[in-house]
KENU-360530 format. One line per 8 residues: number of its first residue (from 1); their letters; for each residue z, y, x of C-alpha. Coordinates in pm, whole numbers, plus 32768, in hexadecimal, padded with zeros to 4 digits. Each point is the difference from the previous one (the first is absolute). Layout:
KENU-360530
NUM	A	Z:Y:X | ...
//
This chain:
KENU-360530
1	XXXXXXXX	2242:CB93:B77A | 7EF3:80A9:80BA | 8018:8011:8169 | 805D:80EF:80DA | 7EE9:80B9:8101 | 80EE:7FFC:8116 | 8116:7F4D:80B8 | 80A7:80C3:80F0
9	XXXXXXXX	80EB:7F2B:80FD | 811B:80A6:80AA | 80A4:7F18:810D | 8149:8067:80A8 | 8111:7F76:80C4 | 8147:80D4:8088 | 7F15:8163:7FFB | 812B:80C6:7F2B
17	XXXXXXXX	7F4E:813B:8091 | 7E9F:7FFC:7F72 | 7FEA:7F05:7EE3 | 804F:80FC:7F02 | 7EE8:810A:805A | 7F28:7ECC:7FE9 | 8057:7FC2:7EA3 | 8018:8159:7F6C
25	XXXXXXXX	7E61:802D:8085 | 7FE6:7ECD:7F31 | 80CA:8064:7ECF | 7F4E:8165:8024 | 7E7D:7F82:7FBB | 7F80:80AB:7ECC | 7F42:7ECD:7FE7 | 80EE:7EE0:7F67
33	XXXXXXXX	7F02:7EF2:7FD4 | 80CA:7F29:810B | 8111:7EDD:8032 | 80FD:8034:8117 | 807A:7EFA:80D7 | 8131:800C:80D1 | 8050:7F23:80EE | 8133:8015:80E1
41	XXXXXXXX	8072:7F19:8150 | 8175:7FEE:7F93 | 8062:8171:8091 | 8145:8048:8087 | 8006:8161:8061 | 800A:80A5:7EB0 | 7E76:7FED:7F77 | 8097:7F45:7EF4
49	XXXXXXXX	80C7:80F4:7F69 | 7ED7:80D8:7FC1 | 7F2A:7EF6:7F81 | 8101:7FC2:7EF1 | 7FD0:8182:7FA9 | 7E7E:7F86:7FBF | 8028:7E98:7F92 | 7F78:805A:7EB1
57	XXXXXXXX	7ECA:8088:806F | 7FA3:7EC2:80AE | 7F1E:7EEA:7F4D | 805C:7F0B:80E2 | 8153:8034:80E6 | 803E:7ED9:810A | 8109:802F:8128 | 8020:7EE1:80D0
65	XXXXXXXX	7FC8:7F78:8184 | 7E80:7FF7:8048 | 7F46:7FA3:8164 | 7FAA:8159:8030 | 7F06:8102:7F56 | 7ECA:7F3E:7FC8 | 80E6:7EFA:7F7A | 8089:80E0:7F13
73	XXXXXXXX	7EA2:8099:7F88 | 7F97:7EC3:7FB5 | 813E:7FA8:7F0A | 7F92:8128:7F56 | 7E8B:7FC8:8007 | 8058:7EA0:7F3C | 809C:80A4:7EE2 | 7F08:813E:7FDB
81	XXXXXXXX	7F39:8022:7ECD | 7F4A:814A:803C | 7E64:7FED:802E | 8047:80C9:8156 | 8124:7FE2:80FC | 808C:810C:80D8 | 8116:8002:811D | 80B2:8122:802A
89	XXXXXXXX	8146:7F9B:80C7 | 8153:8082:8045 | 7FBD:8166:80AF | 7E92:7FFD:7FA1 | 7F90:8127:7EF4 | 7EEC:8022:7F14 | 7F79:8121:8074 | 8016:80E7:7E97
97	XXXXXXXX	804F:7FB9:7EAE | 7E88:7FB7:7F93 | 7FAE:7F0E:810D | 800D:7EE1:7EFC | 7ECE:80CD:7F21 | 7F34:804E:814A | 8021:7E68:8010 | 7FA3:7FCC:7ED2
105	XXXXXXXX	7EBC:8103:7FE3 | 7F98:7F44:8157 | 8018:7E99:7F4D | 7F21:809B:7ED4 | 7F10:809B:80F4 | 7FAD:7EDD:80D4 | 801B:7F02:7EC1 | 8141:7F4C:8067
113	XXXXXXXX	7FB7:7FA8:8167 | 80EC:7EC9:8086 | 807D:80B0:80F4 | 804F:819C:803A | 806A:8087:8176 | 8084:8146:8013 | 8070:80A8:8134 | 816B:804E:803F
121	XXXXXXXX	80E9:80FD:80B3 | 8145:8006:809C | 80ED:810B:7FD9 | 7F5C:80FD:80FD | 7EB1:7FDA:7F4E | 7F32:7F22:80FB | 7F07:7F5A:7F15 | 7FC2:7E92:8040
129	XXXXXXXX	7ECF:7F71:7F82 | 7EB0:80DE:80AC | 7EF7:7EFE:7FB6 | 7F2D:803D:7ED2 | 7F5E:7EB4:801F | 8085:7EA7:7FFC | 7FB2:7F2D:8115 | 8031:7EDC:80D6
137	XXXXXXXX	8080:80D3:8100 | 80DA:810D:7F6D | 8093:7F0D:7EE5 | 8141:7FEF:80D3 | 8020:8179:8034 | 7FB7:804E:7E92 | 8173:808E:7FAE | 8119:7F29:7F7D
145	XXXXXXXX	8084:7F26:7EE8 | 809E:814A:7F63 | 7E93:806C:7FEB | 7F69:7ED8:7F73 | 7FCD:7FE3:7E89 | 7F92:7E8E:7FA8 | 7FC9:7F22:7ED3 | 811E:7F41:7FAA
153	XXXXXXXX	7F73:7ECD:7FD4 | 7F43:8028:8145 | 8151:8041:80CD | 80A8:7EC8:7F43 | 7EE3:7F4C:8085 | 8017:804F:816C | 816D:808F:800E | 80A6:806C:8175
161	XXXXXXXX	7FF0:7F16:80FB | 8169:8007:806B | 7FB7:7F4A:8147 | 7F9B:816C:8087 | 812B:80B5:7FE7 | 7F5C:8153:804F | 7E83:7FEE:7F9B | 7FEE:7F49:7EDB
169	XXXXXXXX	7F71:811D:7F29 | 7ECA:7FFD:80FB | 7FCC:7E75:7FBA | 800B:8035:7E9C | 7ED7:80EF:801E | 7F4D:7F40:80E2 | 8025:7EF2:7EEC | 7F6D:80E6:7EED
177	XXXXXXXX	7EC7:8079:80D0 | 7F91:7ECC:8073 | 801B:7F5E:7EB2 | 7EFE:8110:7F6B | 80ED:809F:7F33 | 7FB5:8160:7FB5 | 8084:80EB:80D5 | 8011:8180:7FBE
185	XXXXXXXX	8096:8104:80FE | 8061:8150:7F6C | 8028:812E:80DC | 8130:8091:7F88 | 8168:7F7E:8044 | 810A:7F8D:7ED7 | 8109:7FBE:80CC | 80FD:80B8:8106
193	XXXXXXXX	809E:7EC5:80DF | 8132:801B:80C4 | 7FD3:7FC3:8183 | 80CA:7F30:80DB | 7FE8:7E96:7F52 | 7FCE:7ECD:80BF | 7E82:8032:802A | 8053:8127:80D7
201	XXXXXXXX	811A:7F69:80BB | 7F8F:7EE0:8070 | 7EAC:803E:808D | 7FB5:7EE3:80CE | 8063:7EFD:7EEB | 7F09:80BC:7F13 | 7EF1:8011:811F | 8039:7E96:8019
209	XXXXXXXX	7FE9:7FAE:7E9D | 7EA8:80D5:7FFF | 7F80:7F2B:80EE | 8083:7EC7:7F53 | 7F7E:8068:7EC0 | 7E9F:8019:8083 | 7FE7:7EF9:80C4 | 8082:7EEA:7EEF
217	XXXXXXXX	7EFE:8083:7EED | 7ED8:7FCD:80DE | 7FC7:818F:802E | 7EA1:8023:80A2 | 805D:7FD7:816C | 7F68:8181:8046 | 80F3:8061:7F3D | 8141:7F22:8090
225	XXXXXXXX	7FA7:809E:812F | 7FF5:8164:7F84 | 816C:7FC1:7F46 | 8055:7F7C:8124 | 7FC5:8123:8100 | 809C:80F4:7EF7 | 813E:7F39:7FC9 | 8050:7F87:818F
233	XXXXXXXX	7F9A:81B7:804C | 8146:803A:7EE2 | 80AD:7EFA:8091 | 7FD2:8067:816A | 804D:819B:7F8A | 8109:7FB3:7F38 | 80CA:7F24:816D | 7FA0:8130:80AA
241	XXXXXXXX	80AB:80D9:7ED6 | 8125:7F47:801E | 8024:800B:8199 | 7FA1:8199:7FFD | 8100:8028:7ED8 | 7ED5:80BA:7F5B | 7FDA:800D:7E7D | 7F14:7ED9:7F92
249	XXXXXXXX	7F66:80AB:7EDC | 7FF6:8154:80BB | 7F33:7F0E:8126 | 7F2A:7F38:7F00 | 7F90:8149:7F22 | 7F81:80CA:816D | 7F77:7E80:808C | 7F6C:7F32:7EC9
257	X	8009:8097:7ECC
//
């Protein structure tokens, strides 16, 4: 059986409100030249019900207690068979019904590249992703995971380090560019992500794991430094935030975006 182009990865647990928008931008590609992989955390507030609605349209269907996100998108990396793997979680939205053929045309274009970054929005339409170029620098800032579009059998090589509980996306690509692999970023974004997960709630574990992950894979020290000032400024605005009773995003978009 030939294999499919794409996997697309939909992790969820207890999110009865948004994991079925989620799937219907899934089920809605004109493009069907995909598995889908749903993996669930043992829910308890009704998210169940509705996958059962969808079971059938899932290749692979796994609810059970997992370690936390990156933990699950690894269980489903394992069992993935598609040539490129996409994460689109619970509340996250590809962004119209022909996203998976704009994919694909960029794939052809650039002669299947190892790894594709789009940009991403949230909700209100704040792109995420400005840098046209790849760098040493800007690798961290380049989007998201829902952005990132990545040979299979390049994530089952590296998978999520699920000792960072927040910024394990940003050591995977750190992994890919400083193996060589071959990078291309696409100005355009697939993908409409939900605010208000853990990587914008806790902001000085996630400043902390940026500094971690730099330090531990012998980042140019320049650059520790630089990651350094940027993520003790978020961590220093984002106390003040908290003792003013000012808006953090409202304070980071006016201060360091």
């Amino acid at each position: 059986m030939r294999k499919k182009l794409f996997t697309i990865v939909t992790v969820v647990y207890n999110d009865v409100g948004n994991i079925e928008k989620t799937i219907e931008s899934v089920l809605a590609q004109k493009n069907k030249n995909y598995e889908y992989i749903l993996i669930d955390g043992k829910s308890t507030d009704g998210t169940l019900d509705i996958l059962d609605k969808y079971k059938k349209n899932f290749d692979v269907y796994i609810s059970e207690k997992d370690n936390g996100i990156y933990d699950a998108m690894n269980k489903a990396t394992k069992v993935s068979n598609g040539e490129y793997i996409i994460f689109l979680n619970s509340g996250d939205l590809l962004n119209s019904s022909s996203v998976l053929n704009e994919i694909e045309n960029e794939i052809i274009k650039n002669q299947s590249p190892d790894t594709l970054l789009f940009k991403v929005a949230n909700y209100d339409g704040e792109v995420i992703g400005k840098y046209k170029h790849l760098n040493i620098v800007n690798y961290e800032t380049y989007g998201c995971h829902q952005g990132y579009v990545i040979k299979t059998e390049l994530q089952k090589r590296f998978l999520f380090d699920t000792n960072y509980k927040i910024k394990a996306d940003r050591q995977l690509l750190l992994n890919i560019f400083q193996n060589d692999y071959r990078i291309i970023t696409i100005n355009k974004y697939i993908v409409k992500y939900l605010d208000g997960g853990v990587s914008s709630k806790d902001i000085i574990n996630k400043e902390k794991e940026n500094i971690k992950i730099s330090i531990y894979n012998n980042v140019k020290l320049r650059y520790i430094m630089l990651v350094l000032c940027i993520s003790s400024l978020k961590m220093v605005l984002f106390k003040l935030s908290e003792l003013l009773g000012v808006n953090w995003e409202s304070l980071k978009k006016t201060t360091i975006r």
